[in-house]
N, C-alpha and C positions, 0 to 999 in steps of 0.2 A: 362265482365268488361274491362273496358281500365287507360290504365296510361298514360299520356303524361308529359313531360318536356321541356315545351317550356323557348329559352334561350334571356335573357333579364327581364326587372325587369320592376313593375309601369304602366301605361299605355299603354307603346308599345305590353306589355306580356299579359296583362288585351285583350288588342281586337287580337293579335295570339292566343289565348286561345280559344275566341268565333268566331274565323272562322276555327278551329279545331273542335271546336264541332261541327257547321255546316256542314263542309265536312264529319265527319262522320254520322253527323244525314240524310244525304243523299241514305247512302251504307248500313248502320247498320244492315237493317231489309229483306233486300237479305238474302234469304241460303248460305253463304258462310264460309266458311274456315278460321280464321281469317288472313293466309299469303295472303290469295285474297284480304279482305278486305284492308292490306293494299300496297299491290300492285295497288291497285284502287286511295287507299289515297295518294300514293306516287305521282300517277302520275297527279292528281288532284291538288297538291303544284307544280308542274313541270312544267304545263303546264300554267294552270291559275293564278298562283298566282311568276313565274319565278322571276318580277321584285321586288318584295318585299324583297327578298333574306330568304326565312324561312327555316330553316331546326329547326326538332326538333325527340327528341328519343321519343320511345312509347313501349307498350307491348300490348298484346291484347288476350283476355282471352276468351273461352268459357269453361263454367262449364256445365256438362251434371252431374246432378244427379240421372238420371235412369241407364247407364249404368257406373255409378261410375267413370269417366274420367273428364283431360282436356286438350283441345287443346288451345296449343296457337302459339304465333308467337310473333317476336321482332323488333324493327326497331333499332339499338344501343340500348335500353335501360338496363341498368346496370342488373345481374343474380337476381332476385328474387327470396322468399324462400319459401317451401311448407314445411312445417313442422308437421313431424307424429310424435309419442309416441315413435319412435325408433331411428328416422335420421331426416335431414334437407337437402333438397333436392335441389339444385338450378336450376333453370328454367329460363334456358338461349337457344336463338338460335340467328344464323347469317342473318343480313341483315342490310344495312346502314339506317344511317339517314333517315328519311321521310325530300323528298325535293331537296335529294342532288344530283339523279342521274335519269334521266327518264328510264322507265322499269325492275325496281330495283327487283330482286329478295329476294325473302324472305321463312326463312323453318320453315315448321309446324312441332311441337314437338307435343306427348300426353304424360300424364303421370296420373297414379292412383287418384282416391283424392277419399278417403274413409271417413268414419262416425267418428268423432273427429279430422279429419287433420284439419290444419290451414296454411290458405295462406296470407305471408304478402307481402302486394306488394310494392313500395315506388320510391320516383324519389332517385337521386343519393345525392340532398341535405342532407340524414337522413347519409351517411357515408363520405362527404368529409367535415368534420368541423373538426377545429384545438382547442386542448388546447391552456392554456395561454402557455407553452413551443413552440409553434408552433409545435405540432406533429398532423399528419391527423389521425381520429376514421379509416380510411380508412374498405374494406368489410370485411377483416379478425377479427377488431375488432368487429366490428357488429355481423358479424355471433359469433363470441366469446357471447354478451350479448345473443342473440337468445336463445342461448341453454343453458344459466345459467336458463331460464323461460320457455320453450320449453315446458313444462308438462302446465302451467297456462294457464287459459279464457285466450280467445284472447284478451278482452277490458283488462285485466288485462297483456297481454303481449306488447298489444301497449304503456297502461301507466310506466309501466319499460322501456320500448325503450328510449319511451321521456325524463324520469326522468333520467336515465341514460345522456342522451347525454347532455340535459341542464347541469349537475354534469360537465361533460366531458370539454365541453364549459367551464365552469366557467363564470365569470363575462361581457367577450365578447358577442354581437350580434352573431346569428346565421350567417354562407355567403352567404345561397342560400335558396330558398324557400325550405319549409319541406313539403312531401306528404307523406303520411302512410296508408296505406289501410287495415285492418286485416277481414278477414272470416273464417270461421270457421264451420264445415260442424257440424251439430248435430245431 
């Protein structure tokens, strides 16, 4: 699975979205690593795509459910949460922007993912909204809702995220586009 955050709203973000997907619909299906995969990506925005000016953050996932793991890799994108029956685990690793630097290195993490874990993935929109006070949910809050629901389905933890943040929001527009991914091993 992959997450990207491409920056910009409406049309501009509409076709960097679908030439993300195409660059990765290129590399995808190679045996690789996901830090290869985007190491490859990076340098595919660097090279070919230089004058457009795109950078954008990503996460990039491979789930192996035979030998119970996963690997992944980061390009900035905000810590993500693997959540077991016991802890909430954040899955974070270093490397820059996709875009921003040619031959950009990137590190491969693994970690556990066993029978009832749940993986919420999400861009950084689901934690930087503000109340009407002006105060940011920022990640501490988040992970704060996470784990008041940590034990529930995931379709039933994604819709507390949301119902939660819209409460949070109040009456203002969201800022930035919301992505929410929830899985959940059974």
């Amino acid at each position: 699975g992959t997450d990207a955050d491409a920056t910009g709203h409406g049309i501009q973000a509409a076709l960097i979205t679908i030439l993300i997907k195409s660059e990765y619909e290129k590399i995808k299906n190679f045996d690789l690593p996901p830090d290869e995969i985007l190491k490859i990506l990076n340098n595919s925005f660097v090279y070919q795509y230089s004058q457009l000016t795109i950078f954008f953050s990503c996460i990039l996932l491979d789930i192996d459910f035979q030998n119970g793991k996963i690997e992944y890799s980061s390009a900035g994108h905000p810590a993500q949460f693997l959540v077991s029956s016991k802890d909430i685990f954040e899955l974070k690793s270093k490397g820059k922007l996709i875009g921003l630097a040619e031959n950009a290195k990137y590190s491969l993490k693994t970690t556990p993912f066993l029978p009832s874990d749940k993986l919420l993935l999400f861009s950084d929109g689901l934690f930087e909204e503000f109340n009407e006070q002006g105060e940011e949910l920022r990640e501490e809050g988040l992970l704060k809702l996470v784990k008041k629901f940590q034990n529930a389905p995931i379709h039933e933890l994604g819709k507390y995220l949301v119902s939660s943040l819209e409460q949070y929001i109040g009456k203002g527009a969201p800022q930035d586009d919301i992505t929410l991914i929830g899985i959940e091993y059974q």
